[in-house]
C-alpha positions in Angstrom: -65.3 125.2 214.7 -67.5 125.3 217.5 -71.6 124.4 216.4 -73.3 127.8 217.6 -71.0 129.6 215.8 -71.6 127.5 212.4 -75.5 128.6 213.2 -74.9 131.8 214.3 -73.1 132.5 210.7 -76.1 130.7 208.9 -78.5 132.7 210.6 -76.4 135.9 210.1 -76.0 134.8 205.9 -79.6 134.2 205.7 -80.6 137.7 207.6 -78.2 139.9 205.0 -79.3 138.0 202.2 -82.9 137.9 202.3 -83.0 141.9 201.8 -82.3 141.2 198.0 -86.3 139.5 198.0 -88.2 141.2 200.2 -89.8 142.7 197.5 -90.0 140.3 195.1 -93.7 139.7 196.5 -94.4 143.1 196.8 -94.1 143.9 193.0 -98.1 144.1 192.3 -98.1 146.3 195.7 -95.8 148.4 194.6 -96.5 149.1 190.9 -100.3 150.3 192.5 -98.5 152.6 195.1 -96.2 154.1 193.1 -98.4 154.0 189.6 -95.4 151.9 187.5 -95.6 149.3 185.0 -95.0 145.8 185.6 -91.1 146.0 183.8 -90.8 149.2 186.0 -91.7 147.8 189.1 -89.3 144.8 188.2 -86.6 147.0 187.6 -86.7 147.4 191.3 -85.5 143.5 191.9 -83.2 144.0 188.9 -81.1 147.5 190.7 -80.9 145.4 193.8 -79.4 142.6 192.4 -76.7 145.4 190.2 -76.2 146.8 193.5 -75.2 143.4 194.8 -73.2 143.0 191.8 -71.6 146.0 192.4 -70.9 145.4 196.3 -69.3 142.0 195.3 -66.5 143.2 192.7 -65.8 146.3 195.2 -66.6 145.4 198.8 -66.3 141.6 198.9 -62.2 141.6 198.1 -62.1 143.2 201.2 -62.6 140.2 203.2 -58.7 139.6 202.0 -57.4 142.9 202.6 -59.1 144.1 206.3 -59.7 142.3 209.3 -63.1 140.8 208.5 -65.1 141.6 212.0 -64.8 145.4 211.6 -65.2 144.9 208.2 -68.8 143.4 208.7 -70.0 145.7 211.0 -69.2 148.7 209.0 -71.3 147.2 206.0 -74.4 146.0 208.2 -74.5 150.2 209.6 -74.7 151.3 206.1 -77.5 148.7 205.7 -79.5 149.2 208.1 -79.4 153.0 207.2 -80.6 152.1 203.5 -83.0 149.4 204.7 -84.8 152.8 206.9 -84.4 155.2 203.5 -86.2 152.6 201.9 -89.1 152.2 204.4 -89.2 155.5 204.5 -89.5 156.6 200.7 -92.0 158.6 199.3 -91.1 158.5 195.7 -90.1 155.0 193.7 -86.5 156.6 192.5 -85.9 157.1 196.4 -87.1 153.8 196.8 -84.9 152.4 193.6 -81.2 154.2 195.2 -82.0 153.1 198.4 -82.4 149.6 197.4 -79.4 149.5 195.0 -77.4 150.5 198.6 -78.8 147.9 200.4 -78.0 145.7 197.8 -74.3 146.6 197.8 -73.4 146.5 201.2 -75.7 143.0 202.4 -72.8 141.5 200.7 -72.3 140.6 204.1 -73.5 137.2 203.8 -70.3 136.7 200.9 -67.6 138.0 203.3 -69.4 135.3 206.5 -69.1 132.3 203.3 -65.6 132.1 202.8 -64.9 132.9 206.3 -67.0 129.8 207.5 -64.7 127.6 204.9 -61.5 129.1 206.4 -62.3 128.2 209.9 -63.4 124.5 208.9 -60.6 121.8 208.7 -60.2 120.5 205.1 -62.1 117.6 205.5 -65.1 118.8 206.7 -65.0 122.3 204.4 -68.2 121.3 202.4 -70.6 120.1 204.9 -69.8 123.4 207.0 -69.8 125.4 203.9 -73.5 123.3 203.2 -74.8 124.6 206.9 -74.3 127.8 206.3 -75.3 128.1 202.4 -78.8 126.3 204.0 -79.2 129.4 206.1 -78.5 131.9 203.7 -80.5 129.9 201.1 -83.2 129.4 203.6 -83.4 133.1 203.9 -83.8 134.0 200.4 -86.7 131.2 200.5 -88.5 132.2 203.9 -87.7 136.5 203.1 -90.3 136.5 200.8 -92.9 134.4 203.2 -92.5 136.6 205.9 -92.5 140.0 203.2 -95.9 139.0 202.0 -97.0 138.7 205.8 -96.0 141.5 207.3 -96.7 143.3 204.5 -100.4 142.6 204.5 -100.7 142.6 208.0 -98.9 146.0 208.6 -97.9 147.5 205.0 -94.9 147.4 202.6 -93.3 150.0 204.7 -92.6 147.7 208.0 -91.0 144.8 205.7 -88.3 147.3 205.2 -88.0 149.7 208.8 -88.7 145.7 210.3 -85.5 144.5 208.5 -83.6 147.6 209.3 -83.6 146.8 213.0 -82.8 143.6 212.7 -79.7 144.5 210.5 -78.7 146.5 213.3 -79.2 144.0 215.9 -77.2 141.3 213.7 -74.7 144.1 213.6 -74.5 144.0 217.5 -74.1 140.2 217.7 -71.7 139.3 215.3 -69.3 142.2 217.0 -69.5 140.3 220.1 -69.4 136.7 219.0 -67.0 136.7 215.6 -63.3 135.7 216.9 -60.8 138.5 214.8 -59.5 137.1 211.7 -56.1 138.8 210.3 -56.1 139.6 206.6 -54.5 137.1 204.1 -53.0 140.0 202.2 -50.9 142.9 202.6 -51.6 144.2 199.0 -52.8 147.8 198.1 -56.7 148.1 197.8 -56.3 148.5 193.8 -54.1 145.8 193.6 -56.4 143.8 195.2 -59.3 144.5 192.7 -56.8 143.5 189.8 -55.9 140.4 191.5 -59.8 139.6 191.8 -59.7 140.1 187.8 -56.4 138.0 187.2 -57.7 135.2 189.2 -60.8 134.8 186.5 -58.0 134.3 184.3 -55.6 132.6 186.1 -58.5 130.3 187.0 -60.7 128.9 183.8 -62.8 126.9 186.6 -63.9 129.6 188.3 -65.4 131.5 185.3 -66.8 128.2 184.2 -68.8 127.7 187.2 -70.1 131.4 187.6 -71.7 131.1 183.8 -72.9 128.0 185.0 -74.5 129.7 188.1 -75.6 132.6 186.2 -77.8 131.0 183.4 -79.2 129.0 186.7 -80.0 132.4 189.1 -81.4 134.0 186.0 -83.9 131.2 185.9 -84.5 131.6 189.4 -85.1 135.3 189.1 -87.5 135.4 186.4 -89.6 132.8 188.2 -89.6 134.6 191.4 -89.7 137.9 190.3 -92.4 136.9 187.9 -94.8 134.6 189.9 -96.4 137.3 192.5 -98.4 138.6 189.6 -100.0 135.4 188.3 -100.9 134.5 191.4 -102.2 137.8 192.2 -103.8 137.8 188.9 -106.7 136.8 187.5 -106.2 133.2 187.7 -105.9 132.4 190.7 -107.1 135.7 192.8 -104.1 135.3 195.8 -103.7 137.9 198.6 -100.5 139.2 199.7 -101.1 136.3 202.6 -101.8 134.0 199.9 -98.1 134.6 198.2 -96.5 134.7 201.0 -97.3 131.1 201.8 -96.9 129.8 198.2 -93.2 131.0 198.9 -92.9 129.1 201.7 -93.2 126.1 199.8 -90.0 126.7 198.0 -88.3 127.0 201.1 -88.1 122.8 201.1 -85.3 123.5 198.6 -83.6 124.5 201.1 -83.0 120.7 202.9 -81.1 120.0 199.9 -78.0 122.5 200.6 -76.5 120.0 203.2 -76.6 116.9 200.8 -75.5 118.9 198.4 -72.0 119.9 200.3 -72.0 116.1 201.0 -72.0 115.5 197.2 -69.1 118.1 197.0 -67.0 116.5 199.7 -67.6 113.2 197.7 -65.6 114.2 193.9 -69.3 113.9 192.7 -69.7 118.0 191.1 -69.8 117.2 187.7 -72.7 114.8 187.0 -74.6 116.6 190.3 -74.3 119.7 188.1 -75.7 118.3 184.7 -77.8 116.5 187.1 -79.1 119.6 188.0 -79.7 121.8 184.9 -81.9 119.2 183.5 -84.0 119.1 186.8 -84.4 122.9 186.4 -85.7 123.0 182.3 -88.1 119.8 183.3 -89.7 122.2 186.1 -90.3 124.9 183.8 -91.6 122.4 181.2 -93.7 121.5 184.3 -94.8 124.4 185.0 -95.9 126.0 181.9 -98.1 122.7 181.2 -99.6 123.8 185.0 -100.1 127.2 184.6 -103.5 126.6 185.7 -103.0 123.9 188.4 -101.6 125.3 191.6 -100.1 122.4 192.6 -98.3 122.0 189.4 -96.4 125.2 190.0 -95.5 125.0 193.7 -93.7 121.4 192.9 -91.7 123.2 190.1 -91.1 126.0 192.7 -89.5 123.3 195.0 -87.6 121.9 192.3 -86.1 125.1 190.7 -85.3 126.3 194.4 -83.9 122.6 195.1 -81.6 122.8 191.4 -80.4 126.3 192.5 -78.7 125.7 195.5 -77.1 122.7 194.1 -74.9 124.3 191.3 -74.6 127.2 194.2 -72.7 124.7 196.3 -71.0 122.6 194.1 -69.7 125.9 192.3 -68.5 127.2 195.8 -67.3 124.2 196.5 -64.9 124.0 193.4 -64.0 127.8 193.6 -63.1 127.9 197.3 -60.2 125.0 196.7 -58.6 126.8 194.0 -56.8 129.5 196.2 -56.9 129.3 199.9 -55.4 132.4 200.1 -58.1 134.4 197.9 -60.9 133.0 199.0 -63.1 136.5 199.5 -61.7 137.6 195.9 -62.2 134.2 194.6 -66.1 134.4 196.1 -66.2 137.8 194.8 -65.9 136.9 191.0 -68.0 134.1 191.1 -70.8 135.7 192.8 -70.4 138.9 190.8 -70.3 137.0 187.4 -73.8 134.9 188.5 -75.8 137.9 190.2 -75.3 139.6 186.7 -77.3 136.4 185.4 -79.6 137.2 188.4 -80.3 140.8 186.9 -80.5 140.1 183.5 -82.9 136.8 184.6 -85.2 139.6 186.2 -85.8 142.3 183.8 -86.2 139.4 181.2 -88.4 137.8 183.2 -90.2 140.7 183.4 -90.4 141.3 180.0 -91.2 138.6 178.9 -94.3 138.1 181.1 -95.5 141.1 180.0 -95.1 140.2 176.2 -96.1 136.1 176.0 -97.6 135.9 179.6 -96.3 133.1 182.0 -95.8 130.6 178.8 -93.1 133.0 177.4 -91.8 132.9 181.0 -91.5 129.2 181.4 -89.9 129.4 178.2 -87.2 131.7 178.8 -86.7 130.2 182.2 -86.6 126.7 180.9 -83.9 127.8 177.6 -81.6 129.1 180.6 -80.4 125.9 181.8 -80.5 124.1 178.8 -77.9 126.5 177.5 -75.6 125.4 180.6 -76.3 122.3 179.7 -74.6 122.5 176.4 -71.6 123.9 177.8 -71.5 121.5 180.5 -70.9 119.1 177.7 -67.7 120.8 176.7 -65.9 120.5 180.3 -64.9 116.5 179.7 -63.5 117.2 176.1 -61.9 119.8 176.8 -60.5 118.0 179.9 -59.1 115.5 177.5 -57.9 117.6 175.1 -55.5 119.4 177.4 -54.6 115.5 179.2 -54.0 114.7 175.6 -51.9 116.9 175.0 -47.7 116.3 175.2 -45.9 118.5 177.1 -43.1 120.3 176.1 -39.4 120.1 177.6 
């Protein structure tokens, strides 16, 4: 698997990806423009996500079923068509359907994943897989950097029409430069969505680790979708310039993506996972005690961010080797399963910032992980009770 194309992918993951936060900064712009509270304007995060939800469980089987190239650029049209409605909206329900489309359809970066860890030999799948996850999760990091600059250099508008033609440019590339890829099934396009659902229970694993990645994204949500407003608040008085480059910082989570693949490659998931929900609950704990200090916050940014991507790739990791064959539908469930914990994390978030104020926050966000925890603690013994147990003749 030749290097520029392992980049190009990464780029093209983080590109699609990063229209699910451009307006995660935006929030206190928006609710002002369009005269909404702050749970209103956070059920703008929360449809996208749903809409990525939605694109997941319906569009992302079909990396199995149709010949992925044409497949692709038929989904980055209909985005860049929603990412202009959006730019373009002059009411916030246009500007709510229009980001629940875009939402569906950049689902892109989910069909490029698997396709990445088809192309790479077996005993190099996790470090490739790591590459391009780094690009993808280095866009969701740097996407809302740059959506804070450009939109208080040239207004929330551009962020949008600005990612619209760049959609269509990644649309133009990856026509030219992805090699055709022949479906790995044959079967009927309903038959393929009930295969995506008897997988999950054909494959305990797979639903293990998307609960595990759920309770971890919904963390990630409600800080993200939450933090604009403190540090637009009163506390701390930030510009849109000002929020854009406190995201930035979280984008150092980002270095951690290929390390992470190598930890996959090396049989070392499990303790790398608990590893990794208690690393998320101590930044919260961190960051509630810092909800005054700055510098306090940013380092639990780095470390949620750094958690995240950890459990992302070790959960990929483990899904991807339990059908070669399903791989799309396999990515499908556990991305739809987790991006539900991504929604609910948002409008809870939400809510509970507007309720108890970024202490309530911190609390939700650091409860999340602790509950993975617990059930982390039941993979072993239940490992050993089914090693344990005789098997019939």
């Amino acid at each position: 698997m030749p290097g520029w194309l392992v980049a190009l992918l990464a780029v093209a993951s983080g590109m699609t990806v990063a229209n699910l936060y451009y307006a995660q900064p935006l929030l206190s712009t928006l609710s002002g423009v369009f005269h909404t509270s702050t749970a209103t304007a956070g059920a703008l995060i929360t449809l996208t996500q749903v809409g990525y939800v939605i694109g997941m469980l319906f569009l992302v089987p079909l990396g199995d079923r149709l010949e992925k190239r044409n497949l692709v650029t038929a989904l980055l049209v209909v985005t860049t068509v929603a990412l202009v409605a959006a730019g373009l909206a002059t009411s916030y329900p246009m500007l709510l359907i229009a980001s629940l489309v875009s939402g569906a359809t950049s689902v892109v970066a989910q069909i490029l994943v698997p396709f990445a860890a088809s192309l790479a030999p077996d005993h190099t799948r996790g470090r490739i897989v790591g590459r391009v996850m780094s690009g993808l999760l280095t866009g969701i990091l740097l996407s809302r950097t740059l959506s804070s600059l450009v939109s208080d250099l040239a207004g929330w508008r551009v962020v949008f029409l600005g990612s619209a033609a760049l959609m269509a440019l990644l649309a133009i590339a990856l026509r030219t430069a992805l090699p055709q890829h022949a479906p790995t099934t044959t079967l009927p396009y309903h038959h393929v969505l009930r295969s995506t659902v008897q997988l999950m229970c054909t494959h305990p694993a797979l639903v293990r680790r998307g609960l595990y990645q759920a309770a971890m994204f919904g963390a990630f949500s409600a800080f993200w979708t939450t933090v604009s407003f403190v540090l637009t608040g009163p506390r701390f008085h930030y510009s849109q310039i000002g929020v854009g480059i406190f995201a930035l910082v979280g984008a150092a989570g980002a270095a951690i993506a290929p390390l992470a693949g190598h930890w996959a490659d090396h049989g070392l998931i499990r303790p790398m996972t608990g590893t990794a929900f208690t690393v998320t609950a101590l930044a919260f704990a961190l960051a509630g005690l810092g909800q005054h200090n700055i510098i306090l916050i940013a380092l639990a940014a780095i470390l949620i961010d750094m958690a995240v991507q950890t459990t992302l790739i070790l959960g990929q990791h483990t899904v991807y080797q339990l059908d070669p064959d399903a791989r799309a539908r396999l990515n499908s469930a556990f991305i739809a399963i987790f991006f539900i914990g991504g929604a609910a994390g948002s409008q809870l978030g939400s809510i509970a910032y507007r309720a108890e104020g970024w202490t309530g926050l911190t609390v939700l966000g650091g409860v999340l992980p602790l509950l993975a925890l617990l059930y982390w603690t039941t993979e072993r013994r239940r490992r050993r009770v089914t090693e344990s147990t005789p098997v019939s003749s």
